[in-house]
N, C-alpha and C positions, 0 to 999 in steps of 0.2 A: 671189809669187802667179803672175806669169808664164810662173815655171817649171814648178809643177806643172802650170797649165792647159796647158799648152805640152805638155807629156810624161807628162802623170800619167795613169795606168789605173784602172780602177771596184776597188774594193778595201773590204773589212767593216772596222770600232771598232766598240769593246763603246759607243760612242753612235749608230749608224749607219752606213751605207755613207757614203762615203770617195772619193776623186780623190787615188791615192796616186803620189806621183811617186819619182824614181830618187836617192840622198844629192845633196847641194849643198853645197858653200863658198862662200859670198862674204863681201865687207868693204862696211864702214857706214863711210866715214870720217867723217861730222857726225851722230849721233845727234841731232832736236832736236824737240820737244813742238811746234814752229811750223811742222814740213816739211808744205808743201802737202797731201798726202795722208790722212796725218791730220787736220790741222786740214778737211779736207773732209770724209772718209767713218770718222775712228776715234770712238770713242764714249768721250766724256768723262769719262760715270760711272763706266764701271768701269775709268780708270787709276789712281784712288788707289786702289783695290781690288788692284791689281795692284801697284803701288807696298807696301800694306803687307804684300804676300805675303813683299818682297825686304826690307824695314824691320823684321819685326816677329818676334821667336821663335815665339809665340805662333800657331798653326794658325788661319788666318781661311777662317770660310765661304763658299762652300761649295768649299776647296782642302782636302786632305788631308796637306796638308805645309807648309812652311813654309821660304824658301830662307832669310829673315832666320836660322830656327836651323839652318837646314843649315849655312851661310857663318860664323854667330857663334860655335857650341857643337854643332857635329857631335862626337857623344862625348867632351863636354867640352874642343875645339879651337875657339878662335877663328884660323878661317884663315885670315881678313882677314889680324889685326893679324901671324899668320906669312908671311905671304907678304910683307907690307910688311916687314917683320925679314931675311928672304932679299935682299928687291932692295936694302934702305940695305946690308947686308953685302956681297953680292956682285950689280951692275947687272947684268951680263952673262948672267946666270942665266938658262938654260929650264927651271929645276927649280920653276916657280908655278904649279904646276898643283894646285888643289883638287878633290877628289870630293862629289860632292852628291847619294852615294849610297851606302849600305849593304847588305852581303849579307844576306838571307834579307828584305826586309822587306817587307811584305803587297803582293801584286798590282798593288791598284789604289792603290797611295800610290808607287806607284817615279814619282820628278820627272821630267820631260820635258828639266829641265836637269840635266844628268848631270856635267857638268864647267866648270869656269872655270880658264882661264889668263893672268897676267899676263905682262908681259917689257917691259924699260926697251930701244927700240930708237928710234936719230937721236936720242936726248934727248926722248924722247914714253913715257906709258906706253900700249903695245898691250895689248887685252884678245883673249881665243878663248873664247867661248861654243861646248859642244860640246852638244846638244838629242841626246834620241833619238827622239823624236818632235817634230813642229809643226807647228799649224796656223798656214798662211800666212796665213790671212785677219785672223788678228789675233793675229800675234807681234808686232809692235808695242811690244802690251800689255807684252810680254816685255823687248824693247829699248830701253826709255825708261827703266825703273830698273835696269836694266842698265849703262846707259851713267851712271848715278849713282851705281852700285855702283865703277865705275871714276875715274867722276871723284874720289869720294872718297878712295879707292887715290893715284892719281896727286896728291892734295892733301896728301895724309899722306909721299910723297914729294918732294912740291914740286916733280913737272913738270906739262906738259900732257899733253891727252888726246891720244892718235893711235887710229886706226881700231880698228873694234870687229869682229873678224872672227868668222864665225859659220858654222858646223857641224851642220847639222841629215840626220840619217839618215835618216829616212823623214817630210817633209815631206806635207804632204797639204790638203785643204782639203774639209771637210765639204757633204757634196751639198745638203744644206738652205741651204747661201749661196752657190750658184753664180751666181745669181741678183744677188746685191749684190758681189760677184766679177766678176762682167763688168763691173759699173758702174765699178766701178775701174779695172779694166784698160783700160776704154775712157777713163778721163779720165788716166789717165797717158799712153795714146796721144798725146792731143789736147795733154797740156804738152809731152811729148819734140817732137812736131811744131813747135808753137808755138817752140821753142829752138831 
């Protein structure tokens, strides 16, 4: 959120104008449901909502896609259980990189999560979530079953979790919660200070 509010320009979505900022990488190394932040300002009810987007084949309202069958049965590929097949055959591999997208498919159903890549590095599995779009006010939502999608990954290969690095292209945050966007930003202030 920092960043967009930091560097982001007034900018149109087909849901409103927009505070769009310039791509970003950064890394998450503890994804966790109890980080300060959330447990202050994310909103409870809809992370199993978000959770069954990444759990479930099945298209759940009101999303138009579904990453559980993107990730399980993307044209009859489960590319979980291939990627985990890649890293027991060969650790070393930068070849785990899933697609979570299709040519030609309707407009307004193309995912926001475009890519996921695994790789076995220091004896950790790293994950790279690659967005082409997000909104920072509540990727969150995004990175909690995220960081589950991996820890599973990483259980099915029997190490731990290492950093969840993340990729977002045009990162933005909707002008209707600029407003609950400052609040935050003003109490992350106030912890970094506190530290």
């Amino acid at each position: 959120m920092d960043h967009v509010w930091a560097t982001g320009r007034p900018a149109e979505d087909d849901r409103g104008p927009i505070i769009e900022a310039p791509a970003v990488l950064f890394e998450i190394e503890d994804v966790r449901l109890d980080d300060p932040v959330v447990t202050a300002h994310g909103d409870r009810r809809l992370i199993p909502l978000y959770t069954r987007k990444f759990t479930r084949r099945a298209v759940i309202p009101p999303f138009k896609y579904s990453y559980g069958a993107r990730l399980r049965a993307l044209q009859g590929v489960d590319q979980l259980a291939w990627v985990i097949d890649l890293l027991r055959a060969r650790p070393y591999s930068k070849s785990g990189w899933l697609s979570l997208t299709t040519p030609g498919e309707p407009f307004d159903a193309v995912p926001c999560l475009s890519g996921l890549a695994f790789r076995v590095r220091d004896g950790r599995l790293v994950a790279t979530a690659a967005f082409r779009s997000q909104n920072a006010y509540t990727s969150y939502l995004n990175y909690l079953p995220l960081r589950d999608v991996q820890a599973g990954v990483a259980e099915r290969l029997r190490l731990p979790c290492g950093p969840l690095r993340i990729f977002v292209d045009v990162p933005h945050i909707y002008l209707a919660d600029t407003e609950a966007v400052a609040a935050v930003l003003r109490e992350v202030s106030e912890l970094r200070q506190a530290s």
